[in-house]
C-alpha positions as MATLAB code, in Angstrom:
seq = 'XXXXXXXXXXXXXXXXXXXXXXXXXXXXXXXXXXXXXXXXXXXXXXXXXXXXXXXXXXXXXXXXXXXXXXXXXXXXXXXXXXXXXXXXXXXXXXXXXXXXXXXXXXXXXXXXXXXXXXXXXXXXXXXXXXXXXXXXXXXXXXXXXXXXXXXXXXXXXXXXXXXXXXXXXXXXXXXXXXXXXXXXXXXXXXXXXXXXXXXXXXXXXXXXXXXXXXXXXXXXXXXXXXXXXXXXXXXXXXXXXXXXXXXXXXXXXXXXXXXXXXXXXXXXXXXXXXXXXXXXXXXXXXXXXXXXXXXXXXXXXXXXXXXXXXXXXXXXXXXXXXXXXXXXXXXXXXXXXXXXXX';
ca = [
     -13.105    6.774   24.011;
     -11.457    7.408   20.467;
      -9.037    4.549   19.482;
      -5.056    5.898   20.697;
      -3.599    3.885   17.931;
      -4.342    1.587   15.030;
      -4.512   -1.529   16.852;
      -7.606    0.033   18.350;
      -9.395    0.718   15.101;
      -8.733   -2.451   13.897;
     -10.293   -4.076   16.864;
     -13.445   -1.927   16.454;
     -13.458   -2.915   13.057;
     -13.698   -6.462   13.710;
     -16.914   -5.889   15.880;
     -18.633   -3.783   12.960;
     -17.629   -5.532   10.080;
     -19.594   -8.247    8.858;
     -17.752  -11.185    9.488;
     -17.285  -12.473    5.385;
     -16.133   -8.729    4.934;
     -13.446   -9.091    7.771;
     -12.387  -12.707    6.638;
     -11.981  -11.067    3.338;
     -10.080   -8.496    4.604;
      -8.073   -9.798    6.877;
      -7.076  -13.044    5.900;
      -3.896  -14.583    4.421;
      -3.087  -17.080    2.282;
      -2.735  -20.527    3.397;
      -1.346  -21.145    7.082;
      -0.474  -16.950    7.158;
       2.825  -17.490    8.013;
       3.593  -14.362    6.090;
       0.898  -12.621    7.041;
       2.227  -13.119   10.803;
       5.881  -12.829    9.675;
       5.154   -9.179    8.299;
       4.473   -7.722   11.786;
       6.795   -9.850   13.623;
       9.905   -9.150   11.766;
       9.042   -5.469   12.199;
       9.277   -6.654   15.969;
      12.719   -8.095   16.004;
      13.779   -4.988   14.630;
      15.568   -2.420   17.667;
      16.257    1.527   17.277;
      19.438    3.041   18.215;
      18.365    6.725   18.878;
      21.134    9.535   19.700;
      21.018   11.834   22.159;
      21.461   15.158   22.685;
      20.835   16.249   19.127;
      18.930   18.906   20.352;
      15.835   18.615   18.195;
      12.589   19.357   19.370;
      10.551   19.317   16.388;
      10.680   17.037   13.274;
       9.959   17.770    9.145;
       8.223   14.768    7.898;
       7.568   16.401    4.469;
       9.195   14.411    1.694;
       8.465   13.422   -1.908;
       7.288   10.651   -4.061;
       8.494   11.220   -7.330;
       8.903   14.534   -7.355;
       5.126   14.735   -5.532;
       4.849   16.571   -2.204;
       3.656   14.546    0.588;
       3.196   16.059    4.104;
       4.194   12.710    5.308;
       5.929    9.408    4.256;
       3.211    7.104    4.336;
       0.787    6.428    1.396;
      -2.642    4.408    1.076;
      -1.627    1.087   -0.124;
      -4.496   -0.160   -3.107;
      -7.096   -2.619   -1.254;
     -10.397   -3.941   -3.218;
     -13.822   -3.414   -1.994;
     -13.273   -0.165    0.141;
     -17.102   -0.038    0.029;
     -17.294   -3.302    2.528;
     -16.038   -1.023    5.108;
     -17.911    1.785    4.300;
     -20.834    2.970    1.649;
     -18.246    5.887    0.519;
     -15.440    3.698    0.191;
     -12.628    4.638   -2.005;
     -14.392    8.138   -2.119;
     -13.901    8.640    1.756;
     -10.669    7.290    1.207;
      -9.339    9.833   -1.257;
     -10.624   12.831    0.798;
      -8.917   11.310    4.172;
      -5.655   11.340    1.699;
      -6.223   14.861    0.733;
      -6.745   15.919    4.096;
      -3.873   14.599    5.952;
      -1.351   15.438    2.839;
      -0.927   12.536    1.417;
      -1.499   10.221   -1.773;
      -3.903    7.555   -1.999;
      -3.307    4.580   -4.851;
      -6.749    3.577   -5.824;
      -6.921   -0.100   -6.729;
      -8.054   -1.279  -10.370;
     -10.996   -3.695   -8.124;
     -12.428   -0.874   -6.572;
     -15.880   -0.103   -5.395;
     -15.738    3.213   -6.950;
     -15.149    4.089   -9.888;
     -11.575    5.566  -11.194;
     -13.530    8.787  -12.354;
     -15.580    8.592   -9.160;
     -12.260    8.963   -6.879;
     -10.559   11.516   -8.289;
     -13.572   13.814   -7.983;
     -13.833   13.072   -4.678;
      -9.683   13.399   -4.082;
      -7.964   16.597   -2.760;
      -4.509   15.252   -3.001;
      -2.260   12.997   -5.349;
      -3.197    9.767   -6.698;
      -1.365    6.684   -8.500;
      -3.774    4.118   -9.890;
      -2.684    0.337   -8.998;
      -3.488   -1.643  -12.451;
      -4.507   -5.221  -12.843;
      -4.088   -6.889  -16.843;
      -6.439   -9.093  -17.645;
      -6.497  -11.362  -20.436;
      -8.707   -9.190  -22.118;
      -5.792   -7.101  -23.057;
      -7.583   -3.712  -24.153;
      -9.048   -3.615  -20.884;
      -5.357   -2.649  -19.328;
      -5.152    0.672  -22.296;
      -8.714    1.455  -21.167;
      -8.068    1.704  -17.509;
      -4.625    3.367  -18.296;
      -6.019    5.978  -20.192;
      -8.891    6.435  -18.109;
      -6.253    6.975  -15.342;
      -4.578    9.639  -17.699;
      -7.615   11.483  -17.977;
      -8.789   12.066  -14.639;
      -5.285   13.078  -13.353;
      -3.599   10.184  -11.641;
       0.328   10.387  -11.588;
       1.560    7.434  -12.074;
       0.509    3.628  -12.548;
       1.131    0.936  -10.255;
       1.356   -2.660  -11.817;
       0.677   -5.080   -9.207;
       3.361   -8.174  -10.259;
       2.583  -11.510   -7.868;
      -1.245  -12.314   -8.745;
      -0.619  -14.362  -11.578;
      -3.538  -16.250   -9.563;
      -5.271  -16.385   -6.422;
      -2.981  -17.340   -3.446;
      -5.060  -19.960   -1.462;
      -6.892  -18.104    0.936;
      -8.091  -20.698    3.618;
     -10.007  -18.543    5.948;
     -12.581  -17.453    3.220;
     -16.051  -16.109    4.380;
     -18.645  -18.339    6.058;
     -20.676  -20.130    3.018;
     -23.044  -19.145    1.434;
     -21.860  -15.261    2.085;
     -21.870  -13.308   -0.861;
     -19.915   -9.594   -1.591;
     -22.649   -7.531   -1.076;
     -21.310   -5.006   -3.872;
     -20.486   -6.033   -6.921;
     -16.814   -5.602   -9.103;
     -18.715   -2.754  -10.606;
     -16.866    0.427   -9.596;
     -14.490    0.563  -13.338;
     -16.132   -2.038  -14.654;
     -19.668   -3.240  -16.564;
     -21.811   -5.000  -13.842;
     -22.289   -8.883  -14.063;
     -18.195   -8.578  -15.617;
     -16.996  -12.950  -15.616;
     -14.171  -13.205  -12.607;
     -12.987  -15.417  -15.907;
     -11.806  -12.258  -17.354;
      -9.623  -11.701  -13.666;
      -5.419  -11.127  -13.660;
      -3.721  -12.188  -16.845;
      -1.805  -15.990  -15.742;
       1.050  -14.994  -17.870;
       2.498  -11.462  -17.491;
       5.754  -11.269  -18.626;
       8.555   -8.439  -18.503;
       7.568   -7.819  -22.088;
       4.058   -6.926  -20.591;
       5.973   -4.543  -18.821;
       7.694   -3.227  -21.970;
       4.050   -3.078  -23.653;
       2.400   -1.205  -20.921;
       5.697    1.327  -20.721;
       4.651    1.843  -24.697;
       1.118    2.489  -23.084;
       1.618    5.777  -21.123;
       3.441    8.099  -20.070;
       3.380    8.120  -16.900;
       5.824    6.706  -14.232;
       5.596    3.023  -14.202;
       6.057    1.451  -10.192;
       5.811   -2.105   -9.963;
       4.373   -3.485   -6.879;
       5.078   -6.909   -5.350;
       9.112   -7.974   -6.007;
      10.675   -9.470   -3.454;
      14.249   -9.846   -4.927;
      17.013   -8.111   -6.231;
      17.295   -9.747   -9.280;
      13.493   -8.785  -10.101;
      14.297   -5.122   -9.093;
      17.490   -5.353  -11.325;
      15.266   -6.487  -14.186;
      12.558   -3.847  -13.048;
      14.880   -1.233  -13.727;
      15.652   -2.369  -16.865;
      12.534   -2.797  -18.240;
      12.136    1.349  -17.309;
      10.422    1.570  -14.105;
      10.508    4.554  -12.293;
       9.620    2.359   -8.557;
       9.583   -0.131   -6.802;
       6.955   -1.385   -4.049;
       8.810   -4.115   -2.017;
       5.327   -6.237   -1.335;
       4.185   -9.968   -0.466;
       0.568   -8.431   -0.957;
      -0.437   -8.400    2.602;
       0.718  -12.279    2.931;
      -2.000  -13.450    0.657;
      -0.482  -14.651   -2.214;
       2.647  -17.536   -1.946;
       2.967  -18.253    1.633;
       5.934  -18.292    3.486;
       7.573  -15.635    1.599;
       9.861  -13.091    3.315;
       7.880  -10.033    4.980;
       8.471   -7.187    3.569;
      10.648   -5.491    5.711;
      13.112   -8.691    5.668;
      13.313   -8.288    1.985;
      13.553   -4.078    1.548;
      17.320   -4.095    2.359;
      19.044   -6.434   -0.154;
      16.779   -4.513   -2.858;
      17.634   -1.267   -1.622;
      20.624   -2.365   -1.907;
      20.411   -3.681   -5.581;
      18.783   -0.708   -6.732;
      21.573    1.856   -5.807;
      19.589    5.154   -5.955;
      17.971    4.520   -9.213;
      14.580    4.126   -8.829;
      12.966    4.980   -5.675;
      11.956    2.051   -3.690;
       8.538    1.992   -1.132;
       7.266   -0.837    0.982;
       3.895   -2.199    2.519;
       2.897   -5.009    4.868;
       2.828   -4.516    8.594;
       3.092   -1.414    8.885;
       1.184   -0.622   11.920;
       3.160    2.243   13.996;
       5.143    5.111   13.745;
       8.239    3.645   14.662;
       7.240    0.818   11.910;
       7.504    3.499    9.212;
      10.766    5.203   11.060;
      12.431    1.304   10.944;
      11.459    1.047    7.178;
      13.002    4.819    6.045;
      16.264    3.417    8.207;
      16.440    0.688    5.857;
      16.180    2.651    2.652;
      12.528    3.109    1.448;
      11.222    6.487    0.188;
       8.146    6.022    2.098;
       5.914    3.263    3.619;
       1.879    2.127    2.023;
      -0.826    1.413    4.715;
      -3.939   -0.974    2.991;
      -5.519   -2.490    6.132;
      -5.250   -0.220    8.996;
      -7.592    2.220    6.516;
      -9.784   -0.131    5.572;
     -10.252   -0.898    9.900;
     -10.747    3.650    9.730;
     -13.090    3.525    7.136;
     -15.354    0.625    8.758;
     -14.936    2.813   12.131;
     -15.820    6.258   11.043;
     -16.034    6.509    7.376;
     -13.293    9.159    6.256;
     -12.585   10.634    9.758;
     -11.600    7.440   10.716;
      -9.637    6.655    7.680;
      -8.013   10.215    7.952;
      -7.549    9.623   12.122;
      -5.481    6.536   11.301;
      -3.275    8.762    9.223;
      -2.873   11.235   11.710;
      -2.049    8.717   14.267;
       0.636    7.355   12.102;
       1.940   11.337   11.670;
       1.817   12.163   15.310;
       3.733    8.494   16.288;
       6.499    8.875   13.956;
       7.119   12.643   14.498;
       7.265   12.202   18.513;
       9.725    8.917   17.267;
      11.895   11.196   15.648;
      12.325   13.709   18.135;
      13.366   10.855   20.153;
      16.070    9.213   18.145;
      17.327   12.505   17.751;
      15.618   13.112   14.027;
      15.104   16.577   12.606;
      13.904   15.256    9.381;
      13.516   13.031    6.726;
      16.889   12.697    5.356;
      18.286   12.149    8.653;
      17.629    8.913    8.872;
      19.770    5.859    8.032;
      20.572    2.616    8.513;
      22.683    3.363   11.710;
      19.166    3.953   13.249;
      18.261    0.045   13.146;
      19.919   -2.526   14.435;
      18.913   -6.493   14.578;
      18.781   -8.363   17.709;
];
């Protein structure tokens, strides 16, 4: 029987992946309190839906800076797309395209930048690592600006490798290479710059001109300081509980940033997200729309791009049938009187 909700695929995904490929993707940093704490808060969340409202149908079309999407949930960058599948990011992008919505390629991909916007239908942001081989960044950004991506997405909280316990079985090695934007046989030496700054930010706004997002604040003083240094988002993030364990989930820390931010910048958030009524909770607490990383990467290793674009459409069918529920017609009809905590 096909898999009635992502749960399901991600359970299937287990049994096919090979098991370093699933410790890699799956794992968290440390003890995984975070990674634990970013479905569970999501839990001790409750919905107050209205009735009689008389809605029968809801609109989940929205934007993302100024970009149509036929939904508000985005693909959430996640390295090595081609563990799950030998298409990868490709199958990834055309899923995306398919359902209406936009995929953020990540900088460690399996494919390359050029690669995945051939293959895309739909929108694309391209999430950037700096590395301390600084020229690298303007390569990547410009390559980005060439093939048509809208905006770039400067992942913020690796300024190194959260300690991630539960690491393949040894000996296992990633059986393909960094190579996707990069020369093969490239030194993991040359990885994330240790000492990004907010003038980094400053430099890389000098860079392009495209919207700048940053992705991984949990704070309102960092969004504060996010705004000022001109970006146009915000991606409320722990990074899937692998970096500092122990860290609020996500969800906790969306409000007080929403919050801070006021309307200025448009604020998104990732990490848990596994239903519809996930995504409904985090528009009720003031994000534009939600990313999804793993519950694609559990598609993909399923059924290539259906099953990447299947997870999609699961979380579309879920959240409209929540709406219509809680008394929803659309989009903008939600707000914080929706949630309440228990």
């Amino acid at each position: 029987m096909d898999p009635m909700n992502v749960q399901e695929y991600e359970a299937l995904a287990q049994a096919r992946l090979d098991p370093g490929a699933w410790a890699f993707y799956s794992s968290g940093a440390e003890d995984e309190v975070t990674l634990r704490a970013n479905r569970a808060a999501f839990e001790r969340l409750r919905l107050l839906p209205r009735m009689l409202r008389g809605v029968r149908q809801a609109n989940l079309q929205t934007t993302v800076l100024g970009i149509p999407v036929s939904l508000p949930v985005l693909t959430a960058p996640t390295a090595l797309q081609g563990l799950a599948c030998p298409e990868g990011e490709c199958a990834t992008a055309r899923a995306a395209g398919a359902i209406g919505t936009l995929m953020t390629a990540s900088t460690e991909s399996t494919k390359s930048l050029e690669e995945i916007a051939a293959a895309a239908t739909g929108p694309l942001w391209f999430q950037l690592y700096v590395y301390r081989a600084g020229h690298l960044a303007e390569q990547l950004i410009q390559r980005a600006e060439a093939a048509g991506y809208r905006a770039i997405v400067l992942t913020v909280d690796l300024p190194c490798l959260g300690n991630r316990e539960r690491r393949p079985y040894p000996g296992w090695r990633f059986p393909h290479a960094v190579t996707g934007n990069f020369p093969a046989g490239r030194s993991s030496d040359d990885r994330e710059d240790e000492a990004l700054s907010w003038d980094d930010v400053d430099w890389l706004r000098s860079c392009t001109h495209l919207p700048l997002i940053l992705k991984g604040l949990l704070t309102p003083e960092d969004a504060e300081l996010a705004i000022q240094h001109g970006a146009a988002g915000i991606i409320v993030s722990n990074h899937g509980g692998r970096q500092l364990d122990g860290v609020p989930a996500s969800i906790e820390a969306l409000p007080s940033i929403v919050e801070a931010v006021q309307g200025r910048v448009e604020v998104y958030m990732d990490g848990g997200v596994r239903r519809g009524t996930d995504v409904l909770k985090a528009l009720a607490l003031g994000a534009r729309a939600v990313l999804v990383g793993r519950p694609i990467l559990w598609g993909l290793a399923v059924d290539g791009a259906a099953g990447a674009q299947r997870v999609l459409e699961l979380l579309r069918e879920e959240l409209a049938r929540d709406m219509v529920l809680a008394g929803l017609p659309d989009i903008a009809s939600i707000d914080a009187s929706l949630v309440k905590r228990f």
